[in-house]
C-alpha positions in Angstrom: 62.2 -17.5 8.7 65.4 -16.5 7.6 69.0 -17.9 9.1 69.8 -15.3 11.2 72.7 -12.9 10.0 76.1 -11.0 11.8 73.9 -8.7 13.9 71.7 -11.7 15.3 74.6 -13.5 15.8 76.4 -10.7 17.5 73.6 -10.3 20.2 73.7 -14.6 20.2 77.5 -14.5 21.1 77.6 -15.2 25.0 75.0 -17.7 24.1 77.8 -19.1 21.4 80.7 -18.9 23.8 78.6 -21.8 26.0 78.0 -23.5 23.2 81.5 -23.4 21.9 83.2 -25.2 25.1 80.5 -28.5 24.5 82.6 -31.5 23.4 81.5 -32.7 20.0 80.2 -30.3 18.6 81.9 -28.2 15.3 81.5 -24.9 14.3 81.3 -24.9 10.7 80.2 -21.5 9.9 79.0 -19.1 12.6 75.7 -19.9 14.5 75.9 -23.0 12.9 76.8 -26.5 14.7 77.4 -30.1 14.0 77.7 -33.3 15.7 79.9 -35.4 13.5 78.7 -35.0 10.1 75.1 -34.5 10.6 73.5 -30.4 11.7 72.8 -30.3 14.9 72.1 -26.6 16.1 71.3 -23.0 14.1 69.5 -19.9 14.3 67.0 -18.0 12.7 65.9 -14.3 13.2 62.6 -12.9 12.1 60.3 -10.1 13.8 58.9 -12.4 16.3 62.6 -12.5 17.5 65.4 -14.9 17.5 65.5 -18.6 17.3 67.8 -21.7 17.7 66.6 -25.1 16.2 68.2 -28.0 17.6 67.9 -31.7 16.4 65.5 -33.4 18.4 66.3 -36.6 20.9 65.2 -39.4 17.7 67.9 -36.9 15.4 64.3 -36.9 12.5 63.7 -33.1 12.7 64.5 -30.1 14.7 62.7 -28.5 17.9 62.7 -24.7 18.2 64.0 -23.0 20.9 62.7 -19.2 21.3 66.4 -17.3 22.4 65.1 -13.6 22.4 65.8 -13.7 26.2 68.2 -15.3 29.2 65.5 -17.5 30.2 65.5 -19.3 26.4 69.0 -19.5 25.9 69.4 -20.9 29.5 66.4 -23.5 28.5 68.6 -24.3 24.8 71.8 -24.8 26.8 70.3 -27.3 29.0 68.8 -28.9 26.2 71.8 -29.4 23.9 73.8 -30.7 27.2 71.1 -33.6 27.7 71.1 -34.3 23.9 75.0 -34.4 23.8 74.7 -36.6 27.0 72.3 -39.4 25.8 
């Protein structure tokens, strides 16, 4: 699964607005976020759609969020909020 490239990203950007405006996180290339020094969130694209990988609660590995549609991007949102709140 490849990182996924300007077109993905241009069909993620409402979904990167939200995730912009979170308090913590950096932006250090487009699609890709960090908390402090350490990778916290990025995207992949591949025929099965797009995808958003976000460090898991124990920060060990990353859980995969399927973004292809409002009701997966809603469901990543909520879960980068609760992992930037713990």
């Amino acid at each position: 699964m490849k990182h996924a490239g300007p077109a993905a990203l241009d069909d993620l950007e409402p979904l990167l607005r939200e995730i912009r405006l979170m308090p913590g996180l950096t932006e250090r290339s487009r699609g890709v976020f960090y908390l402090k020094s350490r990778a916290f969130l990025h995207f992949h694209e591949d025929p099965a759609g797009l995808f958003g990988d976000l460090r898991d609660a124990a920060g060990a590995d990353f859980d995969r969020f399927d973004v292809t549609s409002p009701p997966g991007r809603a469901q990543l949102l909520e879960a980068v909020r609760r992992r930037l709140s713990a």
